[in-house]
N, CA, C and O atoms as CSV, one atom per row, in Angstrom:
chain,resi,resn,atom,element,x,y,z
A,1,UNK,N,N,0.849,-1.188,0.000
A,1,UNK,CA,C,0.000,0.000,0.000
A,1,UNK,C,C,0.878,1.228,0.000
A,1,UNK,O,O,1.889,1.300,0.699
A,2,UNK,N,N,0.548,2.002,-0.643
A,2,UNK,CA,C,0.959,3.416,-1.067
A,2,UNK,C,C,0.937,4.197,0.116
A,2,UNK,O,O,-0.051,3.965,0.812
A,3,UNK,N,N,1.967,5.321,0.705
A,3,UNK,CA,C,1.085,5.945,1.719
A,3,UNK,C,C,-0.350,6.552,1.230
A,3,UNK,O,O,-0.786,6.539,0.079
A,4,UNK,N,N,-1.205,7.285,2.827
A,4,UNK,CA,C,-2.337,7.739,2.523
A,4,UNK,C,C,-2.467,8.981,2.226
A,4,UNK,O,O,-1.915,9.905,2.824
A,5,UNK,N,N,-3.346,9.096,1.102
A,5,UNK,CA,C,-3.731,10.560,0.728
A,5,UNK,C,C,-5.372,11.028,1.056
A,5,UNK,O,O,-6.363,10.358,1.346
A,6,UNK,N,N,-5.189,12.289,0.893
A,6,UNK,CA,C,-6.429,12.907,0.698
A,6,UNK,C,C,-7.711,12.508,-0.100
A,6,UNK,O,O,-8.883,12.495,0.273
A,7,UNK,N,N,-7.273,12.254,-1.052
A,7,UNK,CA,C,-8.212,11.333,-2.074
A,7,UNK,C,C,-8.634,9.664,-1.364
A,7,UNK,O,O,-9.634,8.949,-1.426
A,8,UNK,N,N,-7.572,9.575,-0.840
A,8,UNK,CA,C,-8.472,7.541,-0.471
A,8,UNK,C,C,-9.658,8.034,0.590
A,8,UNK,O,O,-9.872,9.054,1.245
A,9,UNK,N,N,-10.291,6.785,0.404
A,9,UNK,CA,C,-11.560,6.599,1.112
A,9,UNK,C,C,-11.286,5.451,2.215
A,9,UNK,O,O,-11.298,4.323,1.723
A,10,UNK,N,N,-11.103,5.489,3.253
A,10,UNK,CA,C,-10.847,4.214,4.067
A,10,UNK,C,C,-11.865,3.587,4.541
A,10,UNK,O,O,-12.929,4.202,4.477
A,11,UNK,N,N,-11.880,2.372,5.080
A,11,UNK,CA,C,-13.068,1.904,5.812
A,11,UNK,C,C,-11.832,0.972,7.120
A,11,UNK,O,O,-10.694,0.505,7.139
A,12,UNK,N,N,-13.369,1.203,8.308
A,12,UNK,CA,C,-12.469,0.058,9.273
A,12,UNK,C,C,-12.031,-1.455,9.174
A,12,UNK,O,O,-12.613,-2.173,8.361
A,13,UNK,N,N,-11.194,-1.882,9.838
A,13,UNK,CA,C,-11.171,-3.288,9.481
A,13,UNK,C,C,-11.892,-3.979,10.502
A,13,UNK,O,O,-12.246,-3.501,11.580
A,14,UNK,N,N,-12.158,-5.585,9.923
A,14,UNK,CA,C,-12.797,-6.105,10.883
A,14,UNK,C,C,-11.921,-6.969,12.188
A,14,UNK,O,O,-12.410,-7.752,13.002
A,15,UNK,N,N,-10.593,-6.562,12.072
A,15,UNK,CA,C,-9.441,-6.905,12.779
A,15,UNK,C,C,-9.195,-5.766,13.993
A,15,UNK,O,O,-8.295,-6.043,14.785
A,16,UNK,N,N,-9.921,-4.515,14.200
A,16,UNK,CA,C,-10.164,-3.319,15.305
A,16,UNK,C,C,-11.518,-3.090,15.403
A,16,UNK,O,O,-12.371,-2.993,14.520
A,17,UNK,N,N,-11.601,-3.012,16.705
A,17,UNK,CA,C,-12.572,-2.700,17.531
A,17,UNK,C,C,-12.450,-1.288,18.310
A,17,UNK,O,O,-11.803,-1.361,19.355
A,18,UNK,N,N,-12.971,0.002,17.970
A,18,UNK,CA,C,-12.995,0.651,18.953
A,18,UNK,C,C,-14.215,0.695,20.068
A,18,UNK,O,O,-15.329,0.263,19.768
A,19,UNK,N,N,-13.925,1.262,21.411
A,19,UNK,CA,C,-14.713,0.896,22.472
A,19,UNK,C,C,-14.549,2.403,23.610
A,19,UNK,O,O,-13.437,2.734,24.021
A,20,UNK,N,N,-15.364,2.900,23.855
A,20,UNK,CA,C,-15.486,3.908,24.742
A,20,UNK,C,C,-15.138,3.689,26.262
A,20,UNK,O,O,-16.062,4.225,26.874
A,21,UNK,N,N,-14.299,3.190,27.104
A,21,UNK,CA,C,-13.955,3.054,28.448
A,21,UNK,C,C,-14.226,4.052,29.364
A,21,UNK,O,O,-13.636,5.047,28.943
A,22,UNK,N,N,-14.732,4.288,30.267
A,22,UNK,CA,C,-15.166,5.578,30.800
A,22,UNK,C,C,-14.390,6.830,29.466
A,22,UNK,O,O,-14.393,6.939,28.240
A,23,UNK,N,N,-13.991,7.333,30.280
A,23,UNK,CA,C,-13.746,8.702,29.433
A,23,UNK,C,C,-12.739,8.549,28.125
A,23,UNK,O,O,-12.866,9.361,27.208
A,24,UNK,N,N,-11.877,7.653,28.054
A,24,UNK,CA,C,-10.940,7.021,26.984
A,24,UNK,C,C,-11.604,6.272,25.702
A,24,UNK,O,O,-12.781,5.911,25.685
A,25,UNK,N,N,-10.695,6.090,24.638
A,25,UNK,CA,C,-11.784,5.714,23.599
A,25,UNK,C,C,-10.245,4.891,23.069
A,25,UNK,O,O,-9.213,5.391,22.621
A,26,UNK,N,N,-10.658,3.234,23.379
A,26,UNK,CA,C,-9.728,2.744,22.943
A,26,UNK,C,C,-9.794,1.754,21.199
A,26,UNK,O,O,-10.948,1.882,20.790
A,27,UNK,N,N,-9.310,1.262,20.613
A,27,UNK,CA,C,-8.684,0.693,19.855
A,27,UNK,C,C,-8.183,-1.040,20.199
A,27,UNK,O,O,-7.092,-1.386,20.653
A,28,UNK,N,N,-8.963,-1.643,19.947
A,28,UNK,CA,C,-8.555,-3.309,20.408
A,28,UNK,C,C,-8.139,-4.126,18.930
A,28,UNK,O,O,-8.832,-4.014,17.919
A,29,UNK,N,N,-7.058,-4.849,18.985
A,29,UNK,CA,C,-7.384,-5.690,18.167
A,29,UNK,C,C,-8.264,-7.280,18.292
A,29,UNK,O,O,-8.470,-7.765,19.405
A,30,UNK,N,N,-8.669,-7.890,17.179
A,30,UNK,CA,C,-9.310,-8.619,17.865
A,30,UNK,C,C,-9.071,-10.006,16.742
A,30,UNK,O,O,-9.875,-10.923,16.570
A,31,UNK,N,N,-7.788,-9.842,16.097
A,31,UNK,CA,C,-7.114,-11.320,15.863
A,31,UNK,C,C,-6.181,-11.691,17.399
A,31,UNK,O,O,-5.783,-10.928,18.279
A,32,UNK,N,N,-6.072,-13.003,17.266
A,32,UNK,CA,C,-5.416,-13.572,18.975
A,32,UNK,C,C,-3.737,-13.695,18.714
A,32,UNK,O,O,-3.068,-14.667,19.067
A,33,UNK,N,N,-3.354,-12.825,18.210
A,33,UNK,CA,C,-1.698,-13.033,18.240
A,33,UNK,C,C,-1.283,-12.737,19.655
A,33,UNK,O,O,-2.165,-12.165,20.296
A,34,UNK,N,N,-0.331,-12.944,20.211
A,34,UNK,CA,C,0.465,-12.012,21.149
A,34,UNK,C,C,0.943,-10.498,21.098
A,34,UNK,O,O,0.947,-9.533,21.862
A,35,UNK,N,N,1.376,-10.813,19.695
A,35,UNK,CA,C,2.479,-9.073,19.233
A,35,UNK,C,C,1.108,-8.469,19.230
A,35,UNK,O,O,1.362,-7.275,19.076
A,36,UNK,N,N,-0.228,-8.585,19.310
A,36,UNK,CA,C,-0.986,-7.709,18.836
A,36,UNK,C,C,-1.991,-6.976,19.965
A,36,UNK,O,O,-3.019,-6.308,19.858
A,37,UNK,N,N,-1.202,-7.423,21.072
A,37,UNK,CA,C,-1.586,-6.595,22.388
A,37,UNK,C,C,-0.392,-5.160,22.347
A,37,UNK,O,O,-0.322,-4.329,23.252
A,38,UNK,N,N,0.174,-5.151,21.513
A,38,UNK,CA,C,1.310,-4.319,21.852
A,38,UNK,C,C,0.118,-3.051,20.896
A,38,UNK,O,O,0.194,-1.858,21.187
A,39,UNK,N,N,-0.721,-3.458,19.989
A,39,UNK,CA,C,-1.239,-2.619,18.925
A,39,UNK,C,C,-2.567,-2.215,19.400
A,39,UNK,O,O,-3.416,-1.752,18.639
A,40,UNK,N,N,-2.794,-2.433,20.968
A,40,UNK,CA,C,-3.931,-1.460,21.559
A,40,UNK,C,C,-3.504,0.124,21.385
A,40,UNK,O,O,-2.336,0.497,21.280
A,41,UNK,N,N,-4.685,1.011,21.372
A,41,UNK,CA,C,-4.218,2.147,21.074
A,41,UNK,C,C,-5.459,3.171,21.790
A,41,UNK,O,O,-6.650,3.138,21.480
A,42,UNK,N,N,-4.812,4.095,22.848
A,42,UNK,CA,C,-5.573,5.027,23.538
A,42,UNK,C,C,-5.405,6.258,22.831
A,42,UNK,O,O,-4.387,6.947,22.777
A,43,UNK,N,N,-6.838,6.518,22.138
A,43,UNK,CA,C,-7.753,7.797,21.473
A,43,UNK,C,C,-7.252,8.812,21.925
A,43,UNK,O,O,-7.268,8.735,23.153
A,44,UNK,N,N,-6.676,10.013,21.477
A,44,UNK,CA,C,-6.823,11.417,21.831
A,44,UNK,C,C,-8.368,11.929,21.581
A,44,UNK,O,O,-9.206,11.043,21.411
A,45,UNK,N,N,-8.750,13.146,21.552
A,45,UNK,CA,C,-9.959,13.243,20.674
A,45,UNK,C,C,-10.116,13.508,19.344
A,45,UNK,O,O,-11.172,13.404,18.720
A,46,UNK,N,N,-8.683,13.975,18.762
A,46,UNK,CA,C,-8.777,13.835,17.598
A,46,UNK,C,C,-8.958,12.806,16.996
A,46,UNK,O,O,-9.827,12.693,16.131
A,47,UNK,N,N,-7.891,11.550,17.470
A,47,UNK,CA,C,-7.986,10.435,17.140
A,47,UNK,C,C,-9.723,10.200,16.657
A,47,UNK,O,O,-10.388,10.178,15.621
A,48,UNK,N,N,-9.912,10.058,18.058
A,48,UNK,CA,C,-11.413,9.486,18.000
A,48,UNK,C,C,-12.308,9.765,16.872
A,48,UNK,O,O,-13.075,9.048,16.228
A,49,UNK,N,N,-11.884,11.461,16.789
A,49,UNK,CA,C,-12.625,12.135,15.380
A,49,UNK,C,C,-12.747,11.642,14.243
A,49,UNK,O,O,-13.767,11.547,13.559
A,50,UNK,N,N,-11.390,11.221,13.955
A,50,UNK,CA,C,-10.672,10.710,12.682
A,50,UNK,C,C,-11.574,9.250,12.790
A,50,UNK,O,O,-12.683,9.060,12.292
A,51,UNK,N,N,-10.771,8.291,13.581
A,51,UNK,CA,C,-11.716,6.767,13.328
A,51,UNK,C,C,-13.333,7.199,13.258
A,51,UNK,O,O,-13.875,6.900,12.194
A,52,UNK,N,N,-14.060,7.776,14.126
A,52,UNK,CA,C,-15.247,7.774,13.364
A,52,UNK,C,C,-16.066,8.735,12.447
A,52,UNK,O,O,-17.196,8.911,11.993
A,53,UNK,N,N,-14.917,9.203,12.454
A,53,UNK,CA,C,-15.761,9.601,10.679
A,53,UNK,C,C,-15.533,8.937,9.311
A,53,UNK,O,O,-16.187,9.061,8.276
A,54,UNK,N,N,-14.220,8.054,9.623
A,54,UNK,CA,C,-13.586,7.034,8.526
A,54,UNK,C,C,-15.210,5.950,8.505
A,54,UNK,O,O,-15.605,5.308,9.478
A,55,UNK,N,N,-15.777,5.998,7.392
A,55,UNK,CA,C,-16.906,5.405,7.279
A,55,UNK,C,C,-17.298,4.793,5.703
A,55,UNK,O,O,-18.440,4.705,5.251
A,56,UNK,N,N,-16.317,4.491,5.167
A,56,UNK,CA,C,-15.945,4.252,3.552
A,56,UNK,C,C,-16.638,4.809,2.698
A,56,UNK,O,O,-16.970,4.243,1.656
A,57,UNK,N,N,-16.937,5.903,2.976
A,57,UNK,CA,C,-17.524,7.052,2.388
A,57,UNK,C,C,-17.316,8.221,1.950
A,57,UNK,O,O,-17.732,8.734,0.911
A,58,UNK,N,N,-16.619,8.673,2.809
A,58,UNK,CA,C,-15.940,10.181,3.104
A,58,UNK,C,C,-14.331,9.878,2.611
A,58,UNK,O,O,-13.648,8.959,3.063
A,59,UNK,N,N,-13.974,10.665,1.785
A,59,UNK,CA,C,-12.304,10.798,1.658
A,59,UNK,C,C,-11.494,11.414,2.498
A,59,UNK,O,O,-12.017,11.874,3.513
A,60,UNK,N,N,-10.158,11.569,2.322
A,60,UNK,CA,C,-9.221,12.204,3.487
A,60,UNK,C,C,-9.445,13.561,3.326
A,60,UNK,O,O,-8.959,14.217,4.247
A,61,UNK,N,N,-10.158,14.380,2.254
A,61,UNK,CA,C,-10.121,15.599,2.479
A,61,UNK,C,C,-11.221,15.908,3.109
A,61,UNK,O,O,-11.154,16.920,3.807
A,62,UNK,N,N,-12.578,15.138,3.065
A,62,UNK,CA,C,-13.878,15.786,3.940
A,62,UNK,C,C,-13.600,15.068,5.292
A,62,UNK,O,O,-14.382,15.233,6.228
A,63,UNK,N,N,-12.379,14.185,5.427
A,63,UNK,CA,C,-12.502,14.159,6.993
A,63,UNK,C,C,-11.733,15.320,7.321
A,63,UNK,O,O,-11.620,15.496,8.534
A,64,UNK,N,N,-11.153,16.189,6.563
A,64,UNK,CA,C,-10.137,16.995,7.075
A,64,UNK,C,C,-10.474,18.243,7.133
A,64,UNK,O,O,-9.839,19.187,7.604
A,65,UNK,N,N,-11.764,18.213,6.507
A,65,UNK,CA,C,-12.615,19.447,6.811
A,65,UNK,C,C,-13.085,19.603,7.997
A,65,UNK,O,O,-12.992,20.522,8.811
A,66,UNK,N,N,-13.692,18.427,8.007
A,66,UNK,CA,C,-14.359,18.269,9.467
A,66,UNK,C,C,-13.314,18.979,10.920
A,66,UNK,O,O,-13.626,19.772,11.809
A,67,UNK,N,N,-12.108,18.314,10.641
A,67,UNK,CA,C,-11.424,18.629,11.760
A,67,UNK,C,C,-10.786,19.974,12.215
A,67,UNK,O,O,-10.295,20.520,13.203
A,68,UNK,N,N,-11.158,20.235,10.594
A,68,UNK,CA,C,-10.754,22.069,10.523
A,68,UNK,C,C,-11.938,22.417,11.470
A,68,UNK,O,O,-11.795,22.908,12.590
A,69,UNK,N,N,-12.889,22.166,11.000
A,69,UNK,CA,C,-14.203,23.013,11.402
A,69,UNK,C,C,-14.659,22.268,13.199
A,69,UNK,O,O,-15.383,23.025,13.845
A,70,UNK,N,N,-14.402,21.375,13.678
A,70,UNK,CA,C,-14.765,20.820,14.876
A,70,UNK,C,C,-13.483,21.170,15.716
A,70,UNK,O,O,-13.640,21.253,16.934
A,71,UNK,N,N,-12.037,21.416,15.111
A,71,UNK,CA,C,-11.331,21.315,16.331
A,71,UNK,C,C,-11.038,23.064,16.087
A,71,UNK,O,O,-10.559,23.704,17.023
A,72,UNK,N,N,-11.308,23.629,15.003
A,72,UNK,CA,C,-10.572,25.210,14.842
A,72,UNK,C,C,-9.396,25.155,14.849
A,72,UNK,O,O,-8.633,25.587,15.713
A,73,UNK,N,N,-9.142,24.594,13.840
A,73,UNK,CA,C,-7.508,24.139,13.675
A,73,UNK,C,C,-7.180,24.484,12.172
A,73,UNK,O,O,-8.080,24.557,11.335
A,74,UNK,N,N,-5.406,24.763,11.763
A,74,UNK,CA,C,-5.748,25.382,10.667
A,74,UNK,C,C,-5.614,23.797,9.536
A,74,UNK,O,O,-5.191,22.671,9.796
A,75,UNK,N,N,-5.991,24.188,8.700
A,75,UNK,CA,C,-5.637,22.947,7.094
A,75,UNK,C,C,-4.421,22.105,7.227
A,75,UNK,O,O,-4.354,20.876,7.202
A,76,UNK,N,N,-3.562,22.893,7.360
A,76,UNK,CA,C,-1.810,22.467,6.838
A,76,UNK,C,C,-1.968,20.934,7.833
A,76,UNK,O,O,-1.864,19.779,7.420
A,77,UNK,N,N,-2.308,21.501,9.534
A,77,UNK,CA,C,-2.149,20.869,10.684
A,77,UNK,C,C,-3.418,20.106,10.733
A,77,UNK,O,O,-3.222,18.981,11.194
A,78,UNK,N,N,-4.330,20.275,10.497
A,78,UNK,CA,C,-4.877,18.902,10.191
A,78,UNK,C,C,-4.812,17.610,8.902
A,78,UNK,O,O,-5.017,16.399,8.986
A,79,UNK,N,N,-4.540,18.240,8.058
A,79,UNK,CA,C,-3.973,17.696,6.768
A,79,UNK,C,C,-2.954,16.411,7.610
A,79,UNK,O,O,-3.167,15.199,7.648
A,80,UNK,N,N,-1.895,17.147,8.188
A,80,UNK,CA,C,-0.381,16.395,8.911
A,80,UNK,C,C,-1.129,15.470,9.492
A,80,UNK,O,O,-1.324,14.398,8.919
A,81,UNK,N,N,-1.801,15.815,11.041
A,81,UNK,CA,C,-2.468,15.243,11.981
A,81,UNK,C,C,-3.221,13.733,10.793
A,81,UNK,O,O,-2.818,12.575,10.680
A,82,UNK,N,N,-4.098,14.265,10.281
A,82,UNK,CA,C,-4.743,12.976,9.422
A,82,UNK,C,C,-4.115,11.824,8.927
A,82,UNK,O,O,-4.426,10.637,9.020
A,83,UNK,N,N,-3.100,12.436,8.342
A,83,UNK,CA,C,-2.037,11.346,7.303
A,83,UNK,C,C,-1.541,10.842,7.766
A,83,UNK,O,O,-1.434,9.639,7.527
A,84,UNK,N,N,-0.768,11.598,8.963
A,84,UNK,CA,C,0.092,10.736,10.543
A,84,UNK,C,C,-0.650,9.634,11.058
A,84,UNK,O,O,-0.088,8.540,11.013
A,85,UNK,N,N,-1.936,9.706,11.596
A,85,UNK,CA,C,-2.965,8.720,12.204
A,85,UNK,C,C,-2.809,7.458,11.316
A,85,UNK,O,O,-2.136,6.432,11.416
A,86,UNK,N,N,-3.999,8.101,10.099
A,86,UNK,CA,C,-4.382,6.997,9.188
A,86,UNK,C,C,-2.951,6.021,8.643
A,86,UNK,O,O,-2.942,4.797,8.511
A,87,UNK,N,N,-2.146,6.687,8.465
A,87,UNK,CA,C,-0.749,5.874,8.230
A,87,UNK,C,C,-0.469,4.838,9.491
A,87,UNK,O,O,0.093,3.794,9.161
A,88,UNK,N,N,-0.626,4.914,10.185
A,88,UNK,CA,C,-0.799,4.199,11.472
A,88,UNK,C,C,-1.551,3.248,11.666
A,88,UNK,O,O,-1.199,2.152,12.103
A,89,UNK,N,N,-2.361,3.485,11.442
A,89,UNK,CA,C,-3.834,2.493,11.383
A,89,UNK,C,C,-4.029,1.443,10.348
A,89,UNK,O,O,-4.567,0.336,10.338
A,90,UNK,N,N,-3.254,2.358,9.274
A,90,UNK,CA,C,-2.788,1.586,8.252
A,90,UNK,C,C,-2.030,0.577,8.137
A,90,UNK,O,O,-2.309,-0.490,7.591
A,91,UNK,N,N,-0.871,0.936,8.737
A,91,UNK,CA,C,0.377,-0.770,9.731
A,91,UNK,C,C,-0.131,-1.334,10.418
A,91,UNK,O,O,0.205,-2.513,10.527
A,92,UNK,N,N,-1.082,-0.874,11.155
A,92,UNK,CA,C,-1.938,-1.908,12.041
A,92,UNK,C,C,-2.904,-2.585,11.657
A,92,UNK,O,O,-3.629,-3.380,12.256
A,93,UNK,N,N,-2.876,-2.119,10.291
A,93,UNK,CA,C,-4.380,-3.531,9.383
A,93,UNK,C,C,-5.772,-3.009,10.342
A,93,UNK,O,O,-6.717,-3.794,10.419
A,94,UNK,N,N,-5.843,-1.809,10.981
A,94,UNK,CA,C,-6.890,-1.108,11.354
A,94,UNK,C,C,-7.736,-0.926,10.231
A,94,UNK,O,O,-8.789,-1.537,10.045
A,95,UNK,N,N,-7.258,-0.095,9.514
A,95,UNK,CA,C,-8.077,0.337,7.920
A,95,UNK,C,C,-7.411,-0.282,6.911
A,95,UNK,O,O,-6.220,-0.531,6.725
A,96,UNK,N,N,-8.917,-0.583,5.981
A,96,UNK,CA,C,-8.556,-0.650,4.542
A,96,UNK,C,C,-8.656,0.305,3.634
A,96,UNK,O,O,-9.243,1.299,4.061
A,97,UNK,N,N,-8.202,0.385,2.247
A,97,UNK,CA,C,-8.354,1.323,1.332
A,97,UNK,C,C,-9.549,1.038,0.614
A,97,UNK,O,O,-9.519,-0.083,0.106
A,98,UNK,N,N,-10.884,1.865,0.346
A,98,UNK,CA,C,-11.673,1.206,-0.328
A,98,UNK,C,C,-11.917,2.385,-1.906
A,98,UNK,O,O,-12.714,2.209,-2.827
A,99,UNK,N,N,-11.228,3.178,-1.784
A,99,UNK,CA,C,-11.667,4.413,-2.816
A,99,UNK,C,C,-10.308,4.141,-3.492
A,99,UNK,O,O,-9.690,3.077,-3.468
A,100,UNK,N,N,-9.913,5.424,-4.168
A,100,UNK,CA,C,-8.826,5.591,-4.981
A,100,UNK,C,C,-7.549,4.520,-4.538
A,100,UNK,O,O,-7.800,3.543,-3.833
A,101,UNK,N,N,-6.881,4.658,-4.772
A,101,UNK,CA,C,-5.616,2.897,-4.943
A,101,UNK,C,C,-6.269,1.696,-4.227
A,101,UNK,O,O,-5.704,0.675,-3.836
A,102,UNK,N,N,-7.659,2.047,-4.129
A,102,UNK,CA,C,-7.874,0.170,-3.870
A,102,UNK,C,C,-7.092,-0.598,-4.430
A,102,UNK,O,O,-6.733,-1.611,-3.829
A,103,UNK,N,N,-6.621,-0.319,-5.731
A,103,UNK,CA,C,-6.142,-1.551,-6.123
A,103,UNK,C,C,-4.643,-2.035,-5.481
A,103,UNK,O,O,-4.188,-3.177,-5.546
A,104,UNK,N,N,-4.215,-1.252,-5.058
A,104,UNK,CA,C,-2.888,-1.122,-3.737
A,104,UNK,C,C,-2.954,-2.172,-2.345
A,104,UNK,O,O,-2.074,-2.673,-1.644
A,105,UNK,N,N,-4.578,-2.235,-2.325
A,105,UNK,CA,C,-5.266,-2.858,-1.183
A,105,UNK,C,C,-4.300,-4.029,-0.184
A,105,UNK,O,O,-4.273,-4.954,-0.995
A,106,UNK,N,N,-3.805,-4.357,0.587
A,106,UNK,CA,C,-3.239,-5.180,1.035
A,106,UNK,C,C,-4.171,-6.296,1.277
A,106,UNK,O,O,-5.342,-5.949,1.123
A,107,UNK,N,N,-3.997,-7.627,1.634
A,107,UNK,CA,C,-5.002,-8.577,2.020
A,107,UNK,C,C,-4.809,-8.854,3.522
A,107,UNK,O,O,-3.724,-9.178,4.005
A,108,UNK,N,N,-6.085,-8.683,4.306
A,108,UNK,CA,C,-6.138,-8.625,5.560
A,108,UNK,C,C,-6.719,-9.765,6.283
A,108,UNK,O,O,-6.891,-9.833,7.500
A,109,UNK,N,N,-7.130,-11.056,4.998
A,109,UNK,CA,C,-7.056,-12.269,5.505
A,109,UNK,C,C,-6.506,-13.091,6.483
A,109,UNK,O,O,-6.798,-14.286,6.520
């Protein structure tokens, strides 16, 4: 997979689970490896923003609107913030690509 751009459309995988813990918003995986307790992951609120608006619908630029307009933050720095995450999520077989370089798609079998 290509890094992520503005143009892909992601969707979640069925390999993460996010889950609201009192006030924390975590990230589980939920294949049974060992190494893959190391790939729990505690939400900022951006975070949180980002995973749920990723809905294989929306591309990286209308989630990045959003975050302009919900956190009052400028473009450049949410643009960064986005690509940083989703690239992440991305090594973690969190998200797939379902829009533009699908065909890049990794297999998450």
């Amino acid at each position: 997979m290509t890094s992520p751009s503005l143009a892909s459309v992601f969707v979640r995988s069925d390999r993460m689970v996010g889950r609201q813990v009192a006030d924390e918003f975590i990230l589980v995986p939920l294949v049974g490896r060992g190494a893959d307790v190391d790939s729990i992951l505690n939400l900022n609120r951006v975070g949180t923003f980002i995973w749920e608006a990723i809905d294989g619908q929306r591309d990286g630029a209308a989630v990045v609107a959003a975050l302009v307009e919900r956190f009052e933050v400028d473009h450049a720095r949410a643009v960064h913030d986005y690509l940083e995450f989703v690239g992440k999520l991305v090594s973690l077989r969190a998200l797939r690509v379902v829009g533009p370089n699908a065909g890049d798609k990794p297999d998450y079998s």
